[in-house]
C-alpha positions in Angstrom: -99.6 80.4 -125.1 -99.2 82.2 -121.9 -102.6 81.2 -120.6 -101.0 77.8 -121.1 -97.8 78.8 -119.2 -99.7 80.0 -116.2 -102.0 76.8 -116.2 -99.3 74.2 -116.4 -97.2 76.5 -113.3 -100.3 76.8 -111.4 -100.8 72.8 -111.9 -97.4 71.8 -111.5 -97.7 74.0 -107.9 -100.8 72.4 -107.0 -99.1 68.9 -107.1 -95.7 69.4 -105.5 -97.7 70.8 -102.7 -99.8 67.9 -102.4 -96.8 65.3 -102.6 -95.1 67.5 -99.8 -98.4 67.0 -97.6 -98.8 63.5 -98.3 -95.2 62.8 -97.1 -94.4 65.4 -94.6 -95.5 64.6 -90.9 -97.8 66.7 -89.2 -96.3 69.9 -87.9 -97.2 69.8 -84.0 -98.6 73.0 -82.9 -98.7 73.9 -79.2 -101.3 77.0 -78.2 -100.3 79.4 -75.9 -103.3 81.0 -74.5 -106.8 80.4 -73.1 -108.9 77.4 -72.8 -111.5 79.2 -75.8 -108.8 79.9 -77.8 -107.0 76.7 -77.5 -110.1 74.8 -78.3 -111.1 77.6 -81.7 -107.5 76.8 -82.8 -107.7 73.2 -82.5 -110.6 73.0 -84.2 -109.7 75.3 -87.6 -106.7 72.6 -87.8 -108.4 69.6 -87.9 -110.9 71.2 -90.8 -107.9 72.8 -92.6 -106.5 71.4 -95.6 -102.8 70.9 -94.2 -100.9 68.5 -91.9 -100.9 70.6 -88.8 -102.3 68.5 -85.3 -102.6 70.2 -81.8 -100.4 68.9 -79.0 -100.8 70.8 -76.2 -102.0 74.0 -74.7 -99.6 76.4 -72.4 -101.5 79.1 -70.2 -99.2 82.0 -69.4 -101.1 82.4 -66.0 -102.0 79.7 -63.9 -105.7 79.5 -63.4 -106.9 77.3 -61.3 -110.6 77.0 -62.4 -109.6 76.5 -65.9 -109.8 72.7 -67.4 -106.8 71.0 -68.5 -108.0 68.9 -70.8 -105.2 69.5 -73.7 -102.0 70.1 -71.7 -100.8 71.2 -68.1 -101.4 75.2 -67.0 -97.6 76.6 -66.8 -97.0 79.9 -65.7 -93.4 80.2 -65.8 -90.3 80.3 -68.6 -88.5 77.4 -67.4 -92.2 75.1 -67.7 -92.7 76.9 -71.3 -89.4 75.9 -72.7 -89.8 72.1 -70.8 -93.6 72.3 -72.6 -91.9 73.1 -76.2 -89.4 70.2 -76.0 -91.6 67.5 -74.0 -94.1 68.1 -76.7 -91.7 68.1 -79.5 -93.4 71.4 -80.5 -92.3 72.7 -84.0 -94.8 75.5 -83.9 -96.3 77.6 -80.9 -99.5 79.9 -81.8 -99.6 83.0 -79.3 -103.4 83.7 -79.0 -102.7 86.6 -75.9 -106.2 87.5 -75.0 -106.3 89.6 -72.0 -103.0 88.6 -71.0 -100.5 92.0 -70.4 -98.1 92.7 -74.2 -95.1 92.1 -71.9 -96.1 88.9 -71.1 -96.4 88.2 -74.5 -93.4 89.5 -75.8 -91.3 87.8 -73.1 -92.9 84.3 -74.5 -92.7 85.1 -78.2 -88.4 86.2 -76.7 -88.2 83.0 -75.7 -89.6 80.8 -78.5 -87.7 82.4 -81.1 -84.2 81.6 -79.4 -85.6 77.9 -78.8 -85.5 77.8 -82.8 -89.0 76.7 -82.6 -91.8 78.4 -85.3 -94.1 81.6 -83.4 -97.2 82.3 -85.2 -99.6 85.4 -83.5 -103.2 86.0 -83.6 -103.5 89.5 -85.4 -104.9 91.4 -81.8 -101.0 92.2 -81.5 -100.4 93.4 -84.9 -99.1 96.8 -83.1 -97.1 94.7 -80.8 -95.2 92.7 -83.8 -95.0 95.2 -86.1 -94.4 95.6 -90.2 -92.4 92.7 -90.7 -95.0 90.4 -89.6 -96.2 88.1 -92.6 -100.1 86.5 -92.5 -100.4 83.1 -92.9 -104.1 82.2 -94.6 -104.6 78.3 -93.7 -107.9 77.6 -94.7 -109.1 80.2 -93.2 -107.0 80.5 -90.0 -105.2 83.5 -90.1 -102.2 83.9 -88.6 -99.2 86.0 -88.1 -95.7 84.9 -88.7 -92.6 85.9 -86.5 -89.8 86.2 -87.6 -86.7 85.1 -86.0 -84.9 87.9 -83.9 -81.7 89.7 -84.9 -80.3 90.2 -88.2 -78.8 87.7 -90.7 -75.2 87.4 -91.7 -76.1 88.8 -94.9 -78.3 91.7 -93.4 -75.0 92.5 -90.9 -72.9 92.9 -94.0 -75.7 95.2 -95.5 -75.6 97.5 -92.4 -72.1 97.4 -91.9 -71.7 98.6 -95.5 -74.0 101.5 -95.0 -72.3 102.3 -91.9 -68.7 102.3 -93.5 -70.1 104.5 -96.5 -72.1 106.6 -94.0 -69.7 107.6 -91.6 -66.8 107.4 -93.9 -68.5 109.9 -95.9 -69.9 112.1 -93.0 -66.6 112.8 -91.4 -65.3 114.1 -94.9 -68.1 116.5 -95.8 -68.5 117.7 -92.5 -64.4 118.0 -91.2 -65.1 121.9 -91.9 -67.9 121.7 -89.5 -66.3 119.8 -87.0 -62.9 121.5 -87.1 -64.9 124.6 -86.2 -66.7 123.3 -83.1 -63.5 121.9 -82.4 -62.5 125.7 -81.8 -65.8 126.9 -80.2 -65.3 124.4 -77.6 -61.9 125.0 -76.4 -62.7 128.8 -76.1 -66.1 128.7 -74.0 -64.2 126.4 -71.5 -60.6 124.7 -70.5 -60.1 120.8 -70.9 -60.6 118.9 -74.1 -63.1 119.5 -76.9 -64.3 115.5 -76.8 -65.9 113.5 -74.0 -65.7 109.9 -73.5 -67.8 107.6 -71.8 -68.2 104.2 -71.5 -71.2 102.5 -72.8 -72.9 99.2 -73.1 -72.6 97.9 -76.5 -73.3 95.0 -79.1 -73.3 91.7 -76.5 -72.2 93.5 -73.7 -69.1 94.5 -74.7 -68.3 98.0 -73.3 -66.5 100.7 -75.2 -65.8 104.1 -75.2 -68.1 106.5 -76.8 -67.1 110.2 -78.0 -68.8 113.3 -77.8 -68.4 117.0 -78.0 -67.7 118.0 -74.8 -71.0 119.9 -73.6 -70.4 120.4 -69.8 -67.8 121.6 -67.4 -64.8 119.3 -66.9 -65.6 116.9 -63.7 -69.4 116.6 -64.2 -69.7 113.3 -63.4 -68.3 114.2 -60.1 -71.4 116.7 -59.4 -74.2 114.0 -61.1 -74.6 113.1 -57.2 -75.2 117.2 -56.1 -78.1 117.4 -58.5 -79.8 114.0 -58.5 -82.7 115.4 -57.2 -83.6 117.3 -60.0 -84.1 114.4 -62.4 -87.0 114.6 -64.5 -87.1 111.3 -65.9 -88.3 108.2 -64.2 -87.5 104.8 -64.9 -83.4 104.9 -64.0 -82.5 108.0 -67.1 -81.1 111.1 -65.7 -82.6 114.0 -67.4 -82.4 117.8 -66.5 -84.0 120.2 -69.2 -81.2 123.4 -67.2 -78.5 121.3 -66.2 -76.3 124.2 -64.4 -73.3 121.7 -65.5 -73.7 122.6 -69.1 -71.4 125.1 -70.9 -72.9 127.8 -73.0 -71.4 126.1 -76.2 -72.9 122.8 -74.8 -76.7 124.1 -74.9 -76.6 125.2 -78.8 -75.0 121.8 -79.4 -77.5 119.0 -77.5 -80.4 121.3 -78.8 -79.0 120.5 -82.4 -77.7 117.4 -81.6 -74.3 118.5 -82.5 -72.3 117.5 -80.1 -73.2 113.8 -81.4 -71.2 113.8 -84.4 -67.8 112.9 -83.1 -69.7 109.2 -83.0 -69.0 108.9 -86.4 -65.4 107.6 -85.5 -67.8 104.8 -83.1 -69.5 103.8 -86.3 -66.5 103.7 -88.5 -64.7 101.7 -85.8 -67.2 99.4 -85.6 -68.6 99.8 -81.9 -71.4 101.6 -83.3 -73.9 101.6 -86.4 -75.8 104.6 -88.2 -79.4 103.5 -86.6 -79.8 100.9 -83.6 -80.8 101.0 -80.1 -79.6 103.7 -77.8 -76.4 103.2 -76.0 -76.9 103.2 -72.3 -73.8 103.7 -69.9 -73.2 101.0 -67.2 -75.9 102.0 -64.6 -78.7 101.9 -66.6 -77.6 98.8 -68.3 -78.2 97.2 -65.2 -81.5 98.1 -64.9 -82.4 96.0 -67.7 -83.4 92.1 -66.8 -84.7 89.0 -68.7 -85.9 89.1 -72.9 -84.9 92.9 -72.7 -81.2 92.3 -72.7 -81.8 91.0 -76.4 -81.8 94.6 -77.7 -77.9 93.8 -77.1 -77.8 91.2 -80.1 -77.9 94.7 -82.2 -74.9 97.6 -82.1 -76.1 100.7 -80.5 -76.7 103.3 -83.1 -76.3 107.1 -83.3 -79.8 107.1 -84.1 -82.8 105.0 -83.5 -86.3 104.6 -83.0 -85.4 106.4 -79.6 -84.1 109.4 -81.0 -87.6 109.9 -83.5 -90.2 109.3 -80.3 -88.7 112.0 -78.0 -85.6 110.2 -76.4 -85.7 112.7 -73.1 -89.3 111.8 -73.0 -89.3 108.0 -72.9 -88.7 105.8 -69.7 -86.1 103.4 -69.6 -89.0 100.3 -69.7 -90.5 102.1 -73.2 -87.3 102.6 -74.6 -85.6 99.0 -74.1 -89.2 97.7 -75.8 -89.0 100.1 -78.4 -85.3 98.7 -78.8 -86.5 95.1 -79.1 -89.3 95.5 -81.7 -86.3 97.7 -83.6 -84.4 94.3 -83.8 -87.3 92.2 -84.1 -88.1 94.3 -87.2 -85.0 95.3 -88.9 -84.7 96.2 -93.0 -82.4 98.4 -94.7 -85.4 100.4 -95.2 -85.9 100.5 -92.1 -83.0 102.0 -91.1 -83.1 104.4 -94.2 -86.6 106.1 -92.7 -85.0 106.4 -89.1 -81.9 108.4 -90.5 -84.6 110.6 -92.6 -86.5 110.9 -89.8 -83.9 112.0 -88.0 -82.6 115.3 -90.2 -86.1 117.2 -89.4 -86.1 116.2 -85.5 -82.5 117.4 -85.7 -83.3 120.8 -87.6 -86.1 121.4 -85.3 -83.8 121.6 -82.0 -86.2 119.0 -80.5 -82.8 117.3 -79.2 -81.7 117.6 -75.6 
């Protein structure tokens, strides 16, 4: 009986997917890449078993002693996205080569929010990362992208974790923070919480709290000490920063002084887990597909935190920030914030 089942299910697939290829047009596939790889992908197409043609090819640098037998050689965003709709593209097969991953990643940014389908050759598997699905077409094998950002469902899942989260952190740990509270206002005068404006979800800025780990006016002295800054790429970084207070050091190497974002996450300017929240300067810095780490809320942890945040450049950690929203799950975020408690416990944090 169930051999039966299975047979008639397995048949029954077999011929809806042949009455979908007989009627469906071809998808049109446009190759960005090489003249070798154009031509291997064009060629696994026409002997796979599905309604797939080749259109055109796209070269993401200009090389004059190439051919351009399939399609013209386009080197910049504005020809790419003119390529997709001329050739009424509905998929695009990345096949990088030697070409640099940023280059890459800034095409793959830019076919996704053209709504048009992005399949990778497997060389960038690190690149794409876990969410990636392979696509077997007769033997081609392919990656598929998903699109960037996270669903209206998958928003509502966060947000929920975030509520519960934070809602619940602030209870169990009011003990905790009434007693830092304390700490605070006797090492040093002025308030116990620091705000500063940060860059969040779109652009929109908002205050951020803290514990207050440095002397009152420290912006004021960032200028008298800029030399000192151990981290290139536009972060400002100083492992003895003479404007920290002696409560401030035992809080930033636990991370402590972080936990008055909880009121961020509850408020909704923040989540639990997303990309780090940069104040205005560094913001600036950031040009081009990067500013789509903005489509997610800043988090109070992230893939940042886990890598070494003191350690990372501003150009790794905006990448890093990307592929986080290029590759969110709940689970996702559930090994982040696990992640996080043994970085935390281990005074790694500065």
């Amino acid at each position: 009986m169930s051999a039966s089942v299975f047979g008639l299910t397995f048949g029954c697939r077999a011929a809806a997917r042949a009455i979908v290829l007989a009627l469906a047009p071809p998808e049109r596939c446009v190759v960005v890449g090489n003249a070798a790889d154009a031509d291997r992908a064009a060629e696994r197409l026409a002997r796979a078993q599905i309604k797939a043609v080749m259109v055109g090819r796209v070269s993401p640098s200009a090389d004059a002693g190439e051919p351009s037998g399939m399609a013209a050689m386009l080197a910049d965003s504005r020809a790419l996205s003119c390529a997709i709709e001329c050739l009424e593209a509905e998929r695009v097969i990345v096949a990088p080569g030697a070409h640099d991953d940023e280059e890459v990643l800034r095409c793959i940014a830019l076919i996704t929010a053209l709504g048009v389908k992005v399949s990778v050759l497997p060389r960038l598997i690190e690149v794409i990362g876990s969410s990636s699905v392979y696509d077997d077409v007769d033997g081609v094998t392919l990656l598929g992208v998903r699109q960037f950002g996270l669903s209206k469902s998958s928003e509502l899942l966060k947000r929920g974790m975030d509520v519960v989260g934070a809602a619940a952190g602030l209870v169990l740990l009011a003990p905790l923070l009434a007693l830092l509270t304390v700490l605070i206002r006797l090492d040093s005068q002025g308030s116990p919480f620091f705000a500063q404006r940060r860059i969040g979800r779109r652009g929109r800025r908002f205050w951020m709290l803290k514990f207050r780990s440095m002397v009152p006016g420290a912006d004021t002295l960032k200028d008298q000490i800029r030399e000192r800054n151990e981290v290139d790429g536009g972060l400002f970084k100083i492992a003895d920063d003479p404007r920290i207070t002696r409560i401030g050091r035992f809080l930033r190497r636990t991370s402590l002084d972080e936990l008055p974002q909880l009121v961020n996450v509850l408020k909704g300017d923040m989540s639990l887990v997303g990309p780090r929240p940069l104040v205005q300067d560094e913001d600036a810095l950031i040009e081009g597909w990067q500013r789509r780490r903005l489509a997610v809320k800043p988090g109070m942890t992230g893939l940042w935190q886990i890598f070494g945040s003191a350690r990372i450049p501003l150009p790794e950690m905006v990448k890093i920030d990307y592929l986080y929203g290029a590759n969110w799950s709940i689970w996702l975020d559930l090994k982040i914030l696990i992640r996080t408690v043994p970085y935390v416990l281990g005074r790694r944090g500065l």
